[in-house]
C-alpha positions as CSV (number, residue, x, y, z in Angstrom):
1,X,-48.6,-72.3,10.0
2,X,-50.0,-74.2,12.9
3,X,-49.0,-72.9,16.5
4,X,-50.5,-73.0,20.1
5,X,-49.3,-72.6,23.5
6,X,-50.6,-72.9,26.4
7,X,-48.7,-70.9,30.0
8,X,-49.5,-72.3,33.8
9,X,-49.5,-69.9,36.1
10,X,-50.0,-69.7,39.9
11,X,-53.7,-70.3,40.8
12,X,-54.0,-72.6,38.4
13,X,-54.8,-70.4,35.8
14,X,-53.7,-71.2,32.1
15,X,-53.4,-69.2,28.8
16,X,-53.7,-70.8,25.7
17,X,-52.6,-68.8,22.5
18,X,-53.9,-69.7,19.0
19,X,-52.7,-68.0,16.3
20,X,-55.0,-67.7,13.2
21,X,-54.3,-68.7,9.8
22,X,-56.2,-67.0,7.0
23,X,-60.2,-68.9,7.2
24,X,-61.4,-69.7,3.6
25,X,-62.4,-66.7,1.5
26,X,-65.9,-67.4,1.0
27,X,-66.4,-67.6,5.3
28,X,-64.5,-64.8,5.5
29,X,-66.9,-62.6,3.3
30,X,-70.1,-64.0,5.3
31,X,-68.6,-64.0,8.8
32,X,-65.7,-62.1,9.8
33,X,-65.6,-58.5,11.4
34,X,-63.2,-57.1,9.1
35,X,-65.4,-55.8,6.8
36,X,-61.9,-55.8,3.8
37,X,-58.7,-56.0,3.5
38,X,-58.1,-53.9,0.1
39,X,-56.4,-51.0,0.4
40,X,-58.8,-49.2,-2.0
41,X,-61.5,-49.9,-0.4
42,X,-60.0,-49.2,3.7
43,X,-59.3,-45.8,1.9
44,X,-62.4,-45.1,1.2
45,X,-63.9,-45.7,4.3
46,X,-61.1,-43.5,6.1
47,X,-61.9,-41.0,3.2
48,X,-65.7,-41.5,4.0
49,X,-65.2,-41.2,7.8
50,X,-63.0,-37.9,7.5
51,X,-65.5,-36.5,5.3
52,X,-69.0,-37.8,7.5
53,X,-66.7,-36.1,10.6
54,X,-65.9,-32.5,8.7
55,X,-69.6,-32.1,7.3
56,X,-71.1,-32.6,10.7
57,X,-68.8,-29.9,11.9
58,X,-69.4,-27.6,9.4
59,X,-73.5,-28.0,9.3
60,X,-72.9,-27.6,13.5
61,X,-71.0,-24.3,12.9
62,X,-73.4,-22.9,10.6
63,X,-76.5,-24.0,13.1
64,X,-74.5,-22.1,15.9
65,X,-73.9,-18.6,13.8
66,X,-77.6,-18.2,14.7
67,X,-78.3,-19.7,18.0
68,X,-78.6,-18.6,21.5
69,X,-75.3,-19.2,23.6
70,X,-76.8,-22.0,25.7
71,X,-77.8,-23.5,22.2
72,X,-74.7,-23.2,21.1
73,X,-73.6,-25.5,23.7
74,X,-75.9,-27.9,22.9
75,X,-75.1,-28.3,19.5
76,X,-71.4,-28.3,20.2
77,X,-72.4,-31.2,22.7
78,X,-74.5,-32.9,20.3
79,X,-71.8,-32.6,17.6
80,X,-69.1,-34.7,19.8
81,X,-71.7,-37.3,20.8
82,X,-72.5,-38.2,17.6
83,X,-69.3,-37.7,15.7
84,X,-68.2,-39.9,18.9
85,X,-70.1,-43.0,18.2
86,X,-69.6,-43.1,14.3
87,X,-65.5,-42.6,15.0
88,X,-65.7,-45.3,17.3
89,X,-68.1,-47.6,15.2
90,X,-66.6,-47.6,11.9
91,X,-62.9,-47.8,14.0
92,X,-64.2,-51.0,15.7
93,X,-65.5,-52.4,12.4
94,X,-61.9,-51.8,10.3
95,X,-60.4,-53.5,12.5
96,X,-56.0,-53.6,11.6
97,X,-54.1,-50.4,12.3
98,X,-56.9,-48.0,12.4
99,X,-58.4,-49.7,15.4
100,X,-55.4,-49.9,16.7
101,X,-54.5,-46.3,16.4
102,X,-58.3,-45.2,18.2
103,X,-57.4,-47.4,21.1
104,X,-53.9,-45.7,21.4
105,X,-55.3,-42.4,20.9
106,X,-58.0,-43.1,24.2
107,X,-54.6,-43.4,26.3
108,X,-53.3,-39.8,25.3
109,X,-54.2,-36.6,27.8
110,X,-53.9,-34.1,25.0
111,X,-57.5,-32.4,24.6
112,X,-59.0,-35.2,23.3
113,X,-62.9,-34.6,23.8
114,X,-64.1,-36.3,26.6
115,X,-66.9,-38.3,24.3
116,X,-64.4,-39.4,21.8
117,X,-61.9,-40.3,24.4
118,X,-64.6,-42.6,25.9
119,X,-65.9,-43.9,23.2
120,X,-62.4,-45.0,21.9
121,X,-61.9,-46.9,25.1
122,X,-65.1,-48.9,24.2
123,X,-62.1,-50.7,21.3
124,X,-60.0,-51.5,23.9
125,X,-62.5,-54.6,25.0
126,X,-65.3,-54.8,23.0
127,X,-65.1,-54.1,19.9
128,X,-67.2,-56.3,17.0
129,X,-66.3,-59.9,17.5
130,X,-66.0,-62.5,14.8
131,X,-69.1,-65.1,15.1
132,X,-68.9,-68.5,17.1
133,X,-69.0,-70.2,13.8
134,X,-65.8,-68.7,12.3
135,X,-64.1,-68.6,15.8
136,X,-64.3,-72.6,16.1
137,X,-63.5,-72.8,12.2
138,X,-60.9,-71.0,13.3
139,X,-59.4,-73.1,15.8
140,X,-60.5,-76.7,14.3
141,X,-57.4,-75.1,11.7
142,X,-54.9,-74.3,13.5
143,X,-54.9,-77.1,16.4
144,X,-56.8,-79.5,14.4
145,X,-59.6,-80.2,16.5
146,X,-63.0,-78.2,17.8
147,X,-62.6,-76.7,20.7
148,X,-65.4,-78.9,21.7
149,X,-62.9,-81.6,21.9
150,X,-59.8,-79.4,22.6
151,X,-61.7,-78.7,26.1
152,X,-63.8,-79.9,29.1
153,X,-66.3,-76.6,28.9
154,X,-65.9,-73.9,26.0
155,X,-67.3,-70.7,25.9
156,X,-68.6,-69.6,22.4
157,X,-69.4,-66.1,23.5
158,X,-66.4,-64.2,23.9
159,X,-64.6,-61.9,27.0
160,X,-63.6,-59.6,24.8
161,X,-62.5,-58.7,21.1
162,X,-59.9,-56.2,19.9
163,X,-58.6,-54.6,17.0
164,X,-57.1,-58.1,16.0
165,X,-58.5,-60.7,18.0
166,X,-60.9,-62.1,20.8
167,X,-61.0,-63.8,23.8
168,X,-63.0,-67.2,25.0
169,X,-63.3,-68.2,28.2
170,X,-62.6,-72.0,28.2
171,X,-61.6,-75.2,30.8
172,X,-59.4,-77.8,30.0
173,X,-60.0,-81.7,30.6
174,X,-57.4,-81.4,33.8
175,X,-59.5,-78.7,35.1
176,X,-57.5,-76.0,34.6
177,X,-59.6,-72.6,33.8
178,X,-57.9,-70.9,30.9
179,X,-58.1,-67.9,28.0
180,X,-58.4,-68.8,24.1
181,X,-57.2,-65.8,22.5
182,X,-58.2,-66.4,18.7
183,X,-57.2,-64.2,15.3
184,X,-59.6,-62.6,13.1
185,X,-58.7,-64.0,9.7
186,X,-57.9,-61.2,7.7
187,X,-56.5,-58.8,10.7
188,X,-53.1,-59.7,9.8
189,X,-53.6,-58.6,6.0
190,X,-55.6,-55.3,7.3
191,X,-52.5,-54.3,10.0
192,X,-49.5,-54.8,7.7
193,X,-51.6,-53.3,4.5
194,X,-52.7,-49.9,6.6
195,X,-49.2,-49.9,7.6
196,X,-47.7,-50.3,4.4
197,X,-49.2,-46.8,3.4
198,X,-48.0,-44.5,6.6
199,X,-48.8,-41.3,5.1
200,X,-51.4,-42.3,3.3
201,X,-53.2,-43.6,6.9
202,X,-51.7,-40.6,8.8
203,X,-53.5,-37.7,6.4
204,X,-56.9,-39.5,6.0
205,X,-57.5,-40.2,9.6
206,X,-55.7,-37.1,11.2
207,X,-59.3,-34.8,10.9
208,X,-61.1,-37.2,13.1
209,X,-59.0,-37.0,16.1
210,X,-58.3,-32.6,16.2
211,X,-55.2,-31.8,17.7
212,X,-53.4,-35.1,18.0
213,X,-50.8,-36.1,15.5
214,X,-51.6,-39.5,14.9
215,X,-48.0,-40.0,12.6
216,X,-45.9,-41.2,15.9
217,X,-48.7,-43.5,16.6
218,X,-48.8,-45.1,13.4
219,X,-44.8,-45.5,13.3
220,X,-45.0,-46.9,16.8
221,X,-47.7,-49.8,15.2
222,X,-45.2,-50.1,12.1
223,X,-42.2,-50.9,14.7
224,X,-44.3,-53.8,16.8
225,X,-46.6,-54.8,14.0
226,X,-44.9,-58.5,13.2
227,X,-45.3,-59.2,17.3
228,X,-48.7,-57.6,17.5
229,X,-49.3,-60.7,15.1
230,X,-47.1,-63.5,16.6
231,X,-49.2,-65.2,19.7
232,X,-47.0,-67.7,20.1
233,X,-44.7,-64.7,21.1
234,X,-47.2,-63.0,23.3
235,X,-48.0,-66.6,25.1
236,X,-43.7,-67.2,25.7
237,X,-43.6,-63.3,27.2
């Protein structure tokens, strides 16, 4: 399915929407930032992240039973640094419904540790983009030219990438500056699959973020996950 669309507004600034299509298989596997769509194997790295997330607590605990209280502290602080970063990293690399579920929980004011909070906001604008090469395959599919040719100036570098797309800055041959928001191919398939297996999700990813249940998150995604999807929809609202 081939759609674009492309919003005027004030100030002359533009938004042009263009919703992704599935790239070929084999650029997918050399190119784009969602590492895999199988459910199998997203289980495993939710399974593998849980687990990285518990040991490190435990091997901090066991460090602290025989430490001085201001190293105590330091370990504790150490602990949520570096569980931080790894939450966020491997989040930001899945991309689908558990990126979308660390950006949600970086919103919440419920004891989230301040590290982990911040480093989920890092997915809410940079998280790992797709390459320039698959972003103008990309859009050479679904409107049919490069976006050489679709525009005056391009941008291959993008503003800013998500848990299902990015952002290119780009100028079109009347002059009119706008966004190119473009899919990941493959983010679809990784949303609706992680969604597909609620509890499944909820269980494996509910030790990484103590003390928030993430099971109204993921049943909020569930609810808006076709129009999460649908640009064409997001460029009309």
């Amino acid at each position: 399915m081939r759609r674009s669309h492309q919003l005027i507004g004030s100030g002359a600034l533009g938004l042009l929407v263009a919703l992704a299509a599935h790239a070929r298989s084999r650029t997918q596997r050399r190119t784009t930032p969602v590492r895999t769509t199988s459910r199998a194997a997203r289980n495993a790295r939710v399974a593998a992240l849980s687990a990285r997330v518990g040991s490190a607590t435990a091997m901090t605990r066991a460090r602290q039973l025989f430490a001085s209280a201001e190293r105590r502290i330091e370990l504790h602080d150490e602990l949520q640094l570096r569980t931080s970063a790894d939450v966020a990293r491997t989040l930001g690399e899945m991309k689908g419904a558990l990126m979308k579920i660390g950006q949600m929980v970086s919103y919440l004011d419920q004891g989230l540790p301040e590290p982990l909070r911040a480093a989920l906001s890092q997915l809410q604008t940079d998280a790992p983009p797709m390459s320039a090469e698959l972003a103008r395959q990309v859009v050479i599919e679904e409107l049919g030219r490069s976006p050489e040719e679709l525009f005056e100036q391009w941008d291959p570098v993008p503003i800013a990438s998500a848990s299902i797309g990015q952002v290119h800055r780009a100028i079109t041959h009347e002059g009119v500056a706008v966004a190119v928001k473009v899919q990941y191919p493959g983010a679809g398939d990784a949303l609706l699959g992680d969604l597909r297996q609620l509890s499944r999700l909820a269980r494996g990813i509910a030790p990484v973020f103590p003390g928030i249940d993430v099971v109204p998150l993921v049943r909020e995604l569930q609810a808006r996950a076709a129009d999460e999807l649908d640009y064409q929809l997001e460029a009309d609202a």
